[in-house]
N, C-alpha and C positions, 0 to 999 in steps of 0.2 A: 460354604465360605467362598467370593468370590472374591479374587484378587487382579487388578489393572495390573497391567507392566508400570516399571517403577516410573518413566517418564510420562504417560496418563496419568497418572499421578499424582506426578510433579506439576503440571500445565493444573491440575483440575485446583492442587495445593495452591498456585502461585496467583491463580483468578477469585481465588474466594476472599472476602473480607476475613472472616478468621482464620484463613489458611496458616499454618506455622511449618518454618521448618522443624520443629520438634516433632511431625505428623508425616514427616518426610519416609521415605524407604532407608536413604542413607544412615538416616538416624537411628533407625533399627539395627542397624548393621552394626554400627558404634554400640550403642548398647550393649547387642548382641556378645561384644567383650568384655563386658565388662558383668558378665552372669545372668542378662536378661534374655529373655527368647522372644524376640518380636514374631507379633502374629498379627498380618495383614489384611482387613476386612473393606471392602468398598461394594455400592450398590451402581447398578448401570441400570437407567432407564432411557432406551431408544437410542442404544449406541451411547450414551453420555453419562457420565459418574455426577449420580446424584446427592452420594454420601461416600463418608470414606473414616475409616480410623487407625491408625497404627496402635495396634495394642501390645504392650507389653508388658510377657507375662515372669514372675520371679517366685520359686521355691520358695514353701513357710520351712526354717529349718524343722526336722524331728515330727513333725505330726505330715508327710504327703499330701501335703495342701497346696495351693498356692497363691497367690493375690495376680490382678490383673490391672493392669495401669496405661490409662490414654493418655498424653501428654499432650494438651493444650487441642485434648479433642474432646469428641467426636466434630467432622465441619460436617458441616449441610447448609445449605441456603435455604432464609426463611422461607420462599415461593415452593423449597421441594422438602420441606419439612419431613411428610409425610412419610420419605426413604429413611428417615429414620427409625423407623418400626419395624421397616425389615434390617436396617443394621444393626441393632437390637437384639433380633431374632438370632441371627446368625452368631453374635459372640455370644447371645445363652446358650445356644446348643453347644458350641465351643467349652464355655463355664462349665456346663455338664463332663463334657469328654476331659476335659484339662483338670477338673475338681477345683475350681477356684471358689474360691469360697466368698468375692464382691468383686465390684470392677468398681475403680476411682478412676474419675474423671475432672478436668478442669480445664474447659474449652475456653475459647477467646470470647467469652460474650456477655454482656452485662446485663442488668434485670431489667433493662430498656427492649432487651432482646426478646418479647415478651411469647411471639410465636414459637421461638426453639424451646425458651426457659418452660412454656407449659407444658409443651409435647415432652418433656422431660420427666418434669414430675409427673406426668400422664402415664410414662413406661414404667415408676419405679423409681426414679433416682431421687433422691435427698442428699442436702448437705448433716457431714458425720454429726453424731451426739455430739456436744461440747465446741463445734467447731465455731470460731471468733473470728476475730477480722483483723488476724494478724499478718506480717511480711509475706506467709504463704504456706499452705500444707507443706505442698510439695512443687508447683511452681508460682511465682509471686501473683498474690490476688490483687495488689496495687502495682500499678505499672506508671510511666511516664511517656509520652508520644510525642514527639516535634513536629511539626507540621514543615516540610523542606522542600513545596514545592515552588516555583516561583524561579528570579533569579537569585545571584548569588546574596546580593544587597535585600532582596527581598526576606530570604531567609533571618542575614543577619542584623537585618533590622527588628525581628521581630527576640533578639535577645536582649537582655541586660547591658548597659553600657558600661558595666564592670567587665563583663565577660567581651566584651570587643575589646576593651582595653587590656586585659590580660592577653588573650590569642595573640597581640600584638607585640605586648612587652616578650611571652615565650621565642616567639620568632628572634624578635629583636637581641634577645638574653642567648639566643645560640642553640636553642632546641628546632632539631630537625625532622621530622616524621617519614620514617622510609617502612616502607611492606616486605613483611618478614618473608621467603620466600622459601627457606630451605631447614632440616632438620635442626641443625645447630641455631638458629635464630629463633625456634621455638624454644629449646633449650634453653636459651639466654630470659625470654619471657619467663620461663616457668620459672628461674631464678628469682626473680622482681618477685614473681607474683607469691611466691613462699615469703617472702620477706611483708609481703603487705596482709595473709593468711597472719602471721607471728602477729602483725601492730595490731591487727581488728581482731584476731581472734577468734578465726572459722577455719574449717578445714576444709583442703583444699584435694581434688583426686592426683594420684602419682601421675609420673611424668609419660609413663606409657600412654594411659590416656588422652592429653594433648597430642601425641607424636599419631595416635589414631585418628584422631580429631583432626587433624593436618591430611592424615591420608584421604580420608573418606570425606570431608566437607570442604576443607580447604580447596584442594589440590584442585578436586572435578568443579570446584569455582561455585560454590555454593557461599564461601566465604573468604576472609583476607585478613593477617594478621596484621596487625601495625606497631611498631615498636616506636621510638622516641628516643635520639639519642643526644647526648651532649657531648662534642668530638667523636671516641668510642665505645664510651659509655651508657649502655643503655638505662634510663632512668625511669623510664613507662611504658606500659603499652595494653593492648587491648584484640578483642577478638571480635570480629562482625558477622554476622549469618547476614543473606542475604536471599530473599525470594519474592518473584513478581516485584510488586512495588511497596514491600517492605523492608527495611532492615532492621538488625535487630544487636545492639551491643550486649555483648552476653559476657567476659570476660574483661574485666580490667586491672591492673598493677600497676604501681609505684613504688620505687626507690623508697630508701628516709633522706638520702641526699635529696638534695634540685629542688624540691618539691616549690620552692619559694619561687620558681623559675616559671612555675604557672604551666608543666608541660603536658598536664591534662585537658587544659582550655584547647590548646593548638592541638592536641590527638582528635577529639573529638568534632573541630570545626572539620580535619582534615578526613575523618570518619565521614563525615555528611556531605564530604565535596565527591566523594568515592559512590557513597550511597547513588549522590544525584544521578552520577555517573553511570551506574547500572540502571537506570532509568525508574529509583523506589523515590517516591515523594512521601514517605513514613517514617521516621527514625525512632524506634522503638527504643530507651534509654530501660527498660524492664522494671526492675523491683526498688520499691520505695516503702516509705512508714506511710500506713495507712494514715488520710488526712479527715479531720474533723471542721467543717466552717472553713477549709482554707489552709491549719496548721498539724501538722502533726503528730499524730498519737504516741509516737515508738520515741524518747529520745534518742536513742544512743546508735539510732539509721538517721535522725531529723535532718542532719547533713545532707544526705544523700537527694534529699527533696529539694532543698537550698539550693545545691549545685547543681541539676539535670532540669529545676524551675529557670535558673538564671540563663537556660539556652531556649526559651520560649516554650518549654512542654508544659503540656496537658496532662492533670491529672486523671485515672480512669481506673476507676474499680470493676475485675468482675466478677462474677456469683462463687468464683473460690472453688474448690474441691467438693464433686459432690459423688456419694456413692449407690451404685446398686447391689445389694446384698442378695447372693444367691445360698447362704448357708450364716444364716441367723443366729445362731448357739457357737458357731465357731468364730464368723464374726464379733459377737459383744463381748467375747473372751479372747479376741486378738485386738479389739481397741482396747481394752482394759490392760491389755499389758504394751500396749502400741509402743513408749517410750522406747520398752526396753526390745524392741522387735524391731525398730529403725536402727538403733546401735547395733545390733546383731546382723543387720540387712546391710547397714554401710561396712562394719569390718568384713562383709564376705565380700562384698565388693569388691572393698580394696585388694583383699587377698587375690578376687580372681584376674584381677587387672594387672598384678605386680609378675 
């Protein structure tokens, strides 16, 4: 197993089209508290990282097993394909030593991606028995992407003239966007955003987790929190990663106050002015209801499509979650209980995070 220093790394992450920071070092680190043990794989051909994955690996409770998990990996570039077979190589041997019994994976890349998508199923990998075309395994398989580069008008020309006129009215109505910067204003989000968990009805990780999530992505500038306040009331807010020339909104909350105040239009334009800023012409809006001809499969996400369409993004499916199984009998008998083996895998979490 060869591993780059984390900033080769970061540069080889921030230059690839499907680079993510979920494939980041820091991200491992994060995990890492929260009961995962990141294990770092990358290929150098000629001095230059031709492949790369941050795998992360998580105990099966009671049988000494364990699962192995890529987050929005493996990356490679189609022209170095090839380094895939030795990155491959290197986490089987690993699977061996570690006893993981598959590795799931679900990289940045769509079935248009046709050189990576075959050398994939060329090594092994398959998407699971049963698996649909739903919000997502494990990270969203529909996403949403705004295209931001250009000027300011350029961008917002390419929105909904509802959504110009809301951004406008939230200004107008007294909502402010300031960047969260210190322990306590993450605190304040995590407040909102337990209250927005309660209205939709998902669960959300304890509070430690964000205050790490601040440590290790924030702080070293990897990302920016942004809150939304009305006087000094905070009534929204959100969470951006940022890498190369993407960004990517990964967290957001809302009040049940304001809401009518439109303080999400103004978070998000002011999200995109920050993006430009850093110099990312992407804005990754992430997980949506997968769309059919145009509309939405999922209702009860359809919204979510509504609102992150009406800032100019692009819809984009990719190939989802797909596995390579290194222990088959244990495997069809840990999907078979899968349900009950995610609820057991999120309470340990929580537990080791708290």
């Amino acid at each position: 197993m060869y591993r780059a220093d984390d900033e080769t790394l970061k540069e080889f992450l921030a230059a690839s089209a499907q680079g993510d920071i979920l494939q980041c070092p820091q991200w491992g680190e994060l995990k890492a508290r929260t009961g995962w043990e990141p294990l770092q794989f990358s290929i150098e051909v000629e001095g230059q990282i031709r492949a790369a994955a941050l795998v992360l690996k998580r105990p099966i409770p009671r049988i000494g097993r364990c699962l192995f998990y890529c987050p929005r990996g493996p990356v490679v570039a189609p022209e170095h394909v090839d380094a895939l077979d030795a990155l491959v190589a290197d986490i089987r041997q690993a699977a061996r030593s570690q006893r993981a019994i598959a590795l799931k994976i679900d990289p940045a890349i769509t079935y248009a991606d046709t050189v990576i998508v075959n050398r994939l199923r060329k090594l092994g990998f398959k998407p699971p028995s049963g698996s649909g075309h739903g919000f997502g395994g494990t990270q969203p398989r529909s996403v949403m992407k705004v295209d931001i580069s250009g000027t300011e008008d350029d961008v917002q020309a390419r929105f909904h003239a509802k959504w110009r006129y809301n951004i406008r009215l939230a200004a107008k109505k007294g909502c402010v966007v300031t960047i969260g910067d210190t322990a306590a204003d993450m605190d304040a989000f995590y407040e909102v955003l337990q209250v927005t968990a309660q209205r939709d009805g998902f669960r959300v990780r304890n509070r430690t987790y964000f205050q790490h999530m601040r440590e290790l992505i924030i702080e070293p500038g990897m990302g920016k929190l942004f809150l939304v306040k009305v006087g000094d009331t905070v009534v929204s807010g959100a969470i951006a990663f940022v890498l190369g020339d993407k960004c990517w909104y990964v967290y957001g909350a809302s009040d049940n106050e304001h809401r009518n105040l439109m303080p999400n239009h103004l978070m998000q334009w002011e999200m995109m002015v920050w993006a430009r800023a850093q110099g990312c012409t992407i804005y990754d809006m992430r997980g949506v209801s997968p769309e059919i001809d145009g509309e939405p499969t999922e209702p009860h996400i359809a919204g979510l499509n509504r609102f992150k369409k009406g800032f100019g993004a692009d819809y984009i499916e990719y190939i989802g979650d797909w596995d390579l199984v290194f222990s088959p009998v244990l495997y069809a008998g840990f999907t078979k209980l899968l349900p009950l083996a995610r609820k057991a895998l999120a309470k340990q979490a929580t537990q080791e995070a708290e």
